[in-house]
Backbone as numpy.savetxt, mean C-alpha at the origin, in Angstrom:
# Nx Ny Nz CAx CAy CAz Cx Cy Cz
11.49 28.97 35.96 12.44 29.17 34.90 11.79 28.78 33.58
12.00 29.70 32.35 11.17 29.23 31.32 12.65 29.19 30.38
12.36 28.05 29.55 13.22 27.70 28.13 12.39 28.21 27.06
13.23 29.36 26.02 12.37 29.40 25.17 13.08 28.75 23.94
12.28 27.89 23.20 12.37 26.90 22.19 12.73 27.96 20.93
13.70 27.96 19.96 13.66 28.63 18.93 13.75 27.62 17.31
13.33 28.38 16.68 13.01 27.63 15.60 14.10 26.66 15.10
15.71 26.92 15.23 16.28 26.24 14.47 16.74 24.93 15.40
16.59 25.15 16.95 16.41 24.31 17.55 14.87 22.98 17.26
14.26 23.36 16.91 12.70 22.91 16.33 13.51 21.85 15.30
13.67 22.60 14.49 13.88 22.11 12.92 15.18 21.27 13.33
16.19 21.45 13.57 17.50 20.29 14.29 16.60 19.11 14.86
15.55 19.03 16.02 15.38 17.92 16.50 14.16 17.14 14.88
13.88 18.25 14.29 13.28 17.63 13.49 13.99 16.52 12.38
14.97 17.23 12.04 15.95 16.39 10.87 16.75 15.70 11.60
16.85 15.80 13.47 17.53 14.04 13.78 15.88 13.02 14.20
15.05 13.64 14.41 14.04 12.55 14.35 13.59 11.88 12.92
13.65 12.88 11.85 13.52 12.14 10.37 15.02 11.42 9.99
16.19 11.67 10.00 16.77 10.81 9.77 17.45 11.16 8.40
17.75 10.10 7.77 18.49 9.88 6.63 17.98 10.43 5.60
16.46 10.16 5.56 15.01 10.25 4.81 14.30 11.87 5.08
15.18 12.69 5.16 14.51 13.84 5.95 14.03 14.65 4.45
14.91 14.10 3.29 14.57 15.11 2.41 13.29 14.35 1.77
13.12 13.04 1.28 12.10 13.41 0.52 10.81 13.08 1.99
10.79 13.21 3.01 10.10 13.35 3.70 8.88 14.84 3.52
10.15 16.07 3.38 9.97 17.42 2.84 9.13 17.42 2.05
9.74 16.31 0.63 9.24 16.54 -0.54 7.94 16.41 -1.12
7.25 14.90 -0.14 5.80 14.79 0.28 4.97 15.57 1.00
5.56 16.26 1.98 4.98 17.57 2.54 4.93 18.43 1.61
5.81 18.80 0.94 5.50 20.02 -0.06 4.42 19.54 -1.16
4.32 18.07 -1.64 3.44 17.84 -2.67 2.06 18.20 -1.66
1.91 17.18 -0.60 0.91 17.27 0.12 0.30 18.63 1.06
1.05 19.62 0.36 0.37 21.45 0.81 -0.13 21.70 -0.47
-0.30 20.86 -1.50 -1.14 21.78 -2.70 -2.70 21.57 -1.93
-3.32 22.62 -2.92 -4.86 22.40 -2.69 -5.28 21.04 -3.16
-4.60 20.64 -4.27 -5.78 19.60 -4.90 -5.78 18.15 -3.50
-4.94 18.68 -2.31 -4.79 17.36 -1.65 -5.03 17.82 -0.30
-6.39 18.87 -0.19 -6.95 19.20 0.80 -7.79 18.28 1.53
-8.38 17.33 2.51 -9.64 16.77 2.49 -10.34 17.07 1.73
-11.27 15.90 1.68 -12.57 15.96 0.65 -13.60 15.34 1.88
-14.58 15.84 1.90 -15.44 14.35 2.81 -16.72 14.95 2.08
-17.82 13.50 1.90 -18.97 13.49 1.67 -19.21 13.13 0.28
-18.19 12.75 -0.52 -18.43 12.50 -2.02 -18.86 11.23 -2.19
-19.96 10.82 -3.47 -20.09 9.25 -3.42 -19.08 8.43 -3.44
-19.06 7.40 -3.74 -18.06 6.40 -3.54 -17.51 6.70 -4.76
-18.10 6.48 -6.15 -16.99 6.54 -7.15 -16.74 7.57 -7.54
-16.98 9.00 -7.01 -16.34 9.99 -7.23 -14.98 10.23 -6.13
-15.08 9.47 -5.07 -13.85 8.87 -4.05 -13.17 8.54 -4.15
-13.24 7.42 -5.33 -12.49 6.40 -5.88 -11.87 7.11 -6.93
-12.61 8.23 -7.94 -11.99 8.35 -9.34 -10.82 9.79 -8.41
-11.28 10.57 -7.24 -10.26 11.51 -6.54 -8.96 10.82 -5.95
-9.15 9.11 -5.49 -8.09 8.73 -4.98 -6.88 8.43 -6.07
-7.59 7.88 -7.43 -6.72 7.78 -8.20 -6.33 8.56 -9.07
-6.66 9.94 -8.99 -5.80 11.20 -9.81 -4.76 11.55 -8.64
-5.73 11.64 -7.37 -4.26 12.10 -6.23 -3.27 11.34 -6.00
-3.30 9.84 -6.72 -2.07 8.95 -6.54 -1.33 9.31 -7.86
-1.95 9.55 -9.00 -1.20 9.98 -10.41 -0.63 11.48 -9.80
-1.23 11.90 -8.82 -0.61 13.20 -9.01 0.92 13.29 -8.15
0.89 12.42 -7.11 1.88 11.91 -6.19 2.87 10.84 -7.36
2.32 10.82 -8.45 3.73 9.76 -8.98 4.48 10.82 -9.96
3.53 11.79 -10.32 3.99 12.67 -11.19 5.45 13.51 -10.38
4.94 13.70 -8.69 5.63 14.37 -8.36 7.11 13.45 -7.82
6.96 12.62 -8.14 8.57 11.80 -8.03 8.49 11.22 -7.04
7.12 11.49 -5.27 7.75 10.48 -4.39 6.96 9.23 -4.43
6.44 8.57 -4.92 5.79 7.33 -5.32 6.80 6.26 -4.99
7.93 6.68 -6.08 8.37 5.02 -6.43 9.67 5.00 -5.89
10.47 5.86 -5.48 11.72 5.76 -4.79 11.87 4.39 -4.24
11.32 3.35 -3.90 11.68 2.36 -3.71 11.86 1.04 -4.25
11.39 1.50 -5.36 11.32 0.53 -6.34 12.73 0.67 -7.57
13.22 -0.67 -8.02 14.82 -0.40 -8.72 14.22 0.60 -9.65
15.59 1.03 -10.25 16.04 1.82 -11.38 15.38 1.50 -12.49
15.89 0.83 -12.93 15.67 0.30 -14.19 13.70 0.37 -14.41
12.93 0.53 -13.11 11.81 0.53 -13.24 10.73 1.89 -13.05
12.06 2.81 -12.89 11.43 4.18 -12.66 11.60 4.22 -11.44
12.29 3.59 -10.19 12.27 4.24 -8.91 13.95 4.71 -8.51
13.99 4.77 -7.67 15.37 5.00 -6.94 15.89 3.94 -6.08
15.55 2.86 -6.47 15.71 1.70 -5.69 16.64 1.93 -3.89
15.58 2.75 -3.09 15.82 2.93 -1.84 14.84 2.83 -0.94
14.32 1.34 -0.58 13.32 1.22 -0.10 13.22 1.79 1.52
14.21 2.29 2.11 14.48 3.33 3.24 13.34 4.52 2.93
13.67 5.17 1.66 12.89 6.14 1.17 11.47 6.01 0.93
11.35 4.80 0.24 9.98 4.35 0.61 9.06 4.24 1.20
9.63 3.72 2.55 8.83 3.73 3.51 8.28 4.99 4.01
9.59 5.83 4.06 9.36 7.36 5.17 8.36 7.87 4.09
8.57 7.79 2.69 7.43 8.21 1.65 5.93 7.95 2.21
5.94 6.46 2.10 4.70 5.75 2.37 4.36 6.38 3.65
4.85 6.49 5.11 4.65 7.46 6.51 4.02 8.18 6.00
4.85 9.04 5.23 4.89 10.70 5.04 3.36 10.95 4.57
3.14 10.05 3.27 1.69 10.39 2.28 0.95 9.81 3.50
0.46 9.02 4.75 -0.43 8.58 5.50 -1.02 9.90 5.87
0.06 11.02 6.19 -0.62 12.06 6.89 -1.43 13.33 5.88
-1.44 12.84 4.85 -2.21 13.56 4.14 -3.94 12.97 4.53
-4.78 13.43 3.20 -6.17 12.94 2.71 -5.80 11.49 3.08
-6.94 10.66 3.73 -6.99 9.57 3.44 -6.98 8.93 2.23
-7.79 9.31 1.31 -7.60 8.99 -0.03 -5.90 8.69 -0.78
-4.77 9.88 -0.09 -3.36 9.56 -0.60 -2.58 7.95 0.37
-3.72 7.32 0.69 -3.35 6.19 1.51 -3.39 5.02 0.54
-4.53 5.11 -0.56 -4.57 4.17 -1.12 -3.38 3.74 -2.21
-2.37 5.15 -2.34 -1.41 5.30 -2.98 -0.56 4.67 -1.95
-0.51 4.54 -1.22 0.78 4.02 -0.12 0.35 2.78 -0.21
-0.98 1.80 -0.09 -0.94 0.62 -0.63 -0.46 0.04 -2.17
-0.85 1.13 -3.11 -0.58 0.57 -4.30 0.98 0.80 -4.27
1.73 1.58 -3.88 3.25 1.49 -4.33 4.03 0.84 -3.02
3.27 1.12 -1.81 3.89 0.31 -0.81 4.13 -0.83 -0.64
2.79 -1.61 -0.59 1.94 -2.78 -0.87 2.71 -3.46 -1.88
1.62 -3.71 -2.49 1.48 -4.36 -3.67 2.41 -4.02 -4.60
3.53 -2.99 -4.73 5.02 -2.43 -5.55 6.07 -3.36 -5.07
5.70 -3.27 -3.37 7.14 -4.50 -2.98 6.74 -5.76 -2.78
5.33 -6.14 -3.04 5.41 -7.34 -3.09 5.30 -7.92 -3.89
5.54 -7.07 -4.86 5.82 -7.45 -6.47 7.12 -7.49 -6.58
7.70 -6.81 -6.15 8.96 -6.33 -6.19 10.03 -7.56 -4.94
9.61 -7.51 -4.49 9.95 -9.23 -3.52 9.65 -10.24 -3.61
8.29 -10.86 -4.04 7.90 -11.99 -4.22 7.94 -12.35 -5.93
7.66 -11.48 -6.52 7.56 -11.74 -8.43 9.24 -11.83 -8.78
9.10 -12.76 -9.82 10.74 -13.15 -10.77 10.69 -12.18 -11.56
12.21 -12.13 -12.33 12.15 -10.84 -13.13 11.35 -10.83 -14.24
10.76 -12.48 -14.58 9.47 -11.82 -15.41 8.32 -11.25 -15.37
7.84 -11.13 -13.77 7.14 -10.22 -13.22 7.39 -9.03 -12.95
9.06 -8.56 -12.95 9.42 -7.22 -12.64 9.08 -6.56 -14.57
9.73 -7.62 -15.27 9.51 -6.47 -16.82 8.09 -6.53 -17.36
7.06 -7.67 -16.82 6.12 -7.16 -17.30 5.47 -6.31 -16.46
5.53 -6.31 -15.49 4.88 -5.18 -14.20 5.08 -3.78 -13.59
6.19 -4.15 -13.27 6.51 -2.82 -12.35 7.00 -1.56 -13.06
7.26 -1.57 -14.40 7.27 -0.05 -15.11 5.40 0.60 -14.65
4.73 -0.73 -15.32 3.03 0.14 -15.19 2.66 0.66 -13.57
3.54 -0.22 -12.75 3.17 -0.07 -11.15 3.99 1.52 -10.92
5.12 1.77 -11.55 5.46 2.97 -11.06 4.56 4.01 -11.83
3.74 3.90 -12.52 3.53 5.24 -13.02 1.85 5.16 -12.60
1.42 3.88 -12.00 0.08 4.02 -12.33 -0.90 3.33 -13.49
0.10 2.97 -14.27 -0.86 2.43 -15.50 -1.37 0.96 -15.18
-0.84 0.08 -14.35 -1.31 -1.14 -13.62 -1.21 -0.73 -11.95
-2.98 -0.71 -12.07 -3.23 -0.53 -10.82 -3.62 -1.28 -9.38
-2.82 -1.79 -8.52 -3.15 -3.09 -8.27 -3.62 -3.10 -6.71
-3.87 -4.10 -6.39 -4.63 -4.18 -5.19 -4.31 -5.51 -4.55
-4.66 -5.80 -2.78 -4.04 -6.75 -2.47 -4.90 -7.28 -1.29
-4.78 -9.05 -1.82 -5.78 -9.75 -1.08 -5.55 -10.68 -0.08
-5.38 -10.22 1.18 -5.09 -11.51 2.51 -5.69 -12.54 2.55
-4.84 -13.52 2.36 -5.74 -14.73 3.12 -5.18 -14.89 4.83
-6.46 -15.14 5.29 -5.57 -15.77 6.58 -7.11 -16.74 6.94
-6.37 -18.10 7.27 -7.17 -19.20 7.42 -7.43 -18.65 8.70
-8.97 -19.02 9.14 -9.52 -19.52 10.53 -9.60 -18.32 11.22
-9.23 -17.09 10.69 -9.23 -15.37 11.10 -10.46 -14.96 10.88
-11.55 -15.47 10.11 -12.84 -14.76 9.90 -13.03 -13.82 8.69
-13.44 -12.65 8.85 -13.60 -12.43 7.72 -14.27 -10.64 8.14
-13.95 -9.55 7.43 -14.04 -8.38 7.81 -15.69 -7.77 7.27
-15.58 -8.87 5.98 -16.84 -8.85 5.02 -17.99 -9.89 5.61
-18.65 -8.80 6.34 -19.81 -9.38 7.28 -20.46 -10.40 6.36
-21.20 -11.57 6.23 -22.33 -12.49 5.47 -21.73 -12.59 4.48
-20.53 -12.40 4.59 -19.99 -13.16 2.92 -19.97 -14.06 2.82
-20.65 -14.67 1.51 -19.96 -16.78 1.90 -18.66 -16.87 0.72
-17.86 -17.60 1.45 -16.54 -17.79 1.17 -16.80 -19.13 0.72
-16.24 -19.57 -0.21 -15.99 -21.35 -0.90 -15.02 -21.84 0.65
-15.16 -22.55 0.51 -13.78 -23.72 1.60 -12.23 -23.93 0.89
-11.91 -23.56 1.92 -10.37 -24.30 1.07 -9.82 -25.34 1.52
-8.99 -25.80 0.81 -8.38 -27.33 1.28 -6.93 -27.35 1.23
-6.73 -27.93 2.23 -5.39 -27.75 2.44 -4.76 -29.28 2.27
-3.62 -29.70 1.82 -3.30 -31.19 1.84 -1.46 -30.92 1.95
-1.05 -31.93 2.93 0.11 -32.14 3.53 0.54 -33.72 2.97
1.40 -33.88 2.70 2.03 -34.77 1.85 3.48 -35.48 3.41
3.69 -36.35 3.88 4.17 -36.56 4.18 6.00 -37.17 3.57
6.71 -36.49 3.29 7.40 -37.15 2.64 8.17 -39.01 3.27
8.02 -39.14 4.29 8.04 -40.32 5.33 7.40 -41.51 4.93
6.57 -41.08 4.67 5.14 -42.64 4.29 4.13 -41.61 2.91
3.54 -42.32 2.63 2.59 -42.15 1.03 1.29 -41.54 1.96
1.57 -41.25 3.08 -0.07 -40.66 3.30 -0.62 -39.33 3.46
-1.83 -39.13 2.67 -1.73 -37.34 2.62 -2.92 -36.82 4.08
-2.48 -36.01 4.76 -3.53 -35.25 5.54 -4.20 -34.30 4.87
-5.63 -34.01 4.64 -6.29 -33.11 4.10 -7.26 -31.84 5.13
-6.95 -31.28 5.50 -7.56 -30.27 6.29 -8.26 -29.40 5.16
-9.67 -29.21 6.01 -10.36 -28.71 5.40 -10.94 -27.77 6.45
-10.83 -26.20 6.61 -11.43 -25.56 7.70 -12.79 -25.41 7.59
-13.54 -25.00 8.53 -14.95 -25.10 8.64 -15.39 -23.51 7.97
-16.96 -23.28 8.20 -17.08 -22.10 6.90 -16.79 -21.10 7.96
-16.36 -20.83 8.81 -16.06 -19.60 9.42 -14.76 -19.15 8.93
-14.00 -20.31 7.85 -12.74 -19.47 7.18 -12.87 -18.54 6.25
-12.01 -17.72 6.36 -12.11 -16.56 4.99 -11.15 -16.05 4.45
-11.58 -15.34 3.71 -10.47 -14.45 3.36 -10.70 -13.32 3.47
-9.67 -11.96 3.84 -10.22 -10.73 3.85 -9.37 -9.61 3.29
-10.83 -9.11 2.46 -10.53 -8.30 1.69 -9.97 -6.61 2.20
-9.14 -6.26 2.10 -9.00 -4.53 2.41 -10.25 -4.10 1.41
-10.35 -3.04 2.00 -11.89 -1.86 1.45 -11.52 -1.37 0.04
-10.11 -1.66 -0.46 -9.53 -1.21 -1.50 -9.88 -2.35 -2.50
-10.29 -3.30 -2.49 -10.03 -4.75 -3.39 -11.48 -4.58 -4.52
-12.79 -4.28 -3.61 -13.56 -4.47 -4.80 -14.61 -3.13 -4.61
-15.70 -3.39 -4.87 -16.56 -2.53 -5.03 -17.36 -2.45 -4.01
-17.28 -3.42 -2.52 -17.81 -3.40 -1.40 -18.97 -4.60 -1.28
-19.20 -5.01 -2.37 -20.43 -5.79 -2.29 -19.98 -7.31 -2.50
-20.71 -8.12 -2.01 -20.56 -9.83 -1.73 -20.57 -10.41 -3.07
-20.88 -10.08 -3.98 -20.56 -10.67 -5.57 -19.55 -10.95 -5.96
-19.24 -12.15 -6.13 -18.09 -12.87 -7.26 -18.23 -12.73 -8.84
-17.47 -12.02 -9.81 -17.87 -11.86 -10.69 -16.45 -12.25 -11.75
């Protein structure tokens, strides 16, 4: 016995698997069928870098960037939308990924962790692109992604509020911090 599948059956399971978010889901698909957001492979690095950040200006131009970010800052303050945004642009160019960190990323954790004097001086430039930002993990005693890097030590100190005595932990040099491939220019220099 054969079932034959027809299109509007297709497209139904499609808009109950997308959800709420089905439209601007669309709307990143439709940005992400132009040419200018075909793969690229084989370009140097900073011609990589200067393609990732026109294809993220070109993704803010087209409105789905910032939907998750408030009003008042240029988004649609629906971080639902956001996310399926942020999904949605993964399946493009790798390059439209670094846009899903800068407005995903580093938009809500500006946008969650910063006071509102971080929202008015920040997040207008974060929705459009004009502050372009990037984001740096620490995680103690995890190592480090950046092979032979030497990392300074950090120190940690615990204050007992009980008695006047402080514990100072200090991890050994296998602590680090690690950088995403997005943070610098790839190379072990502190500058």
């Amino acid at each position: 016995m054969t079932t034959a599948t027809t299109v509007s059956q297709i497209d139904a399971l499609r808009r109950f698997r997308e959800g709420e978010h089905a439209g601007i889901r669309d709307r990143v698909r439709e940005v992400l069928s132009a040419p200018e957001f075909a793969p690229v492979t084989g370009l140097p690095r900073e011609e990589q870098r200067a393609r990732a950040l026109s294809l993220g200006k070109a993704l803010t131009a087209a409105g789905v960037t910032t939907v998750g970010l408030p009003e008042a800052y240029g988004g649609a303050d629906d971080p639902g939308a956001g996310v399926a945004a942020f999904e949605t642009i993964a399946y493009g160019d790798l390059a439209t990924v670094k846009s899903g960190m800068h407005f995903g990323v580093f938009g809500n954790a500006l946008r969650r962790l910063g006071t509102e004097k971080h929202h008015d001086k920040y997040l207008a430039g974060v929705a459009t692109l004009e502050t372009p930002g990037a984001i740096l993990m620490t995680e103690m005693g995890h190592g480090s992604t950046s092979k032979g890097c030497a990392r300074p030590r950090h120190t940690t100190q615990r204050r007992r509020s009980s008695s006047s005595t402080r514990r100072t932990r200090r991890p050994p040099r296998t602590s680090s911090a690690t950088p995403p491939a997005t943070a610098g220019s790839g190379s072990c220099s502190r500058g």
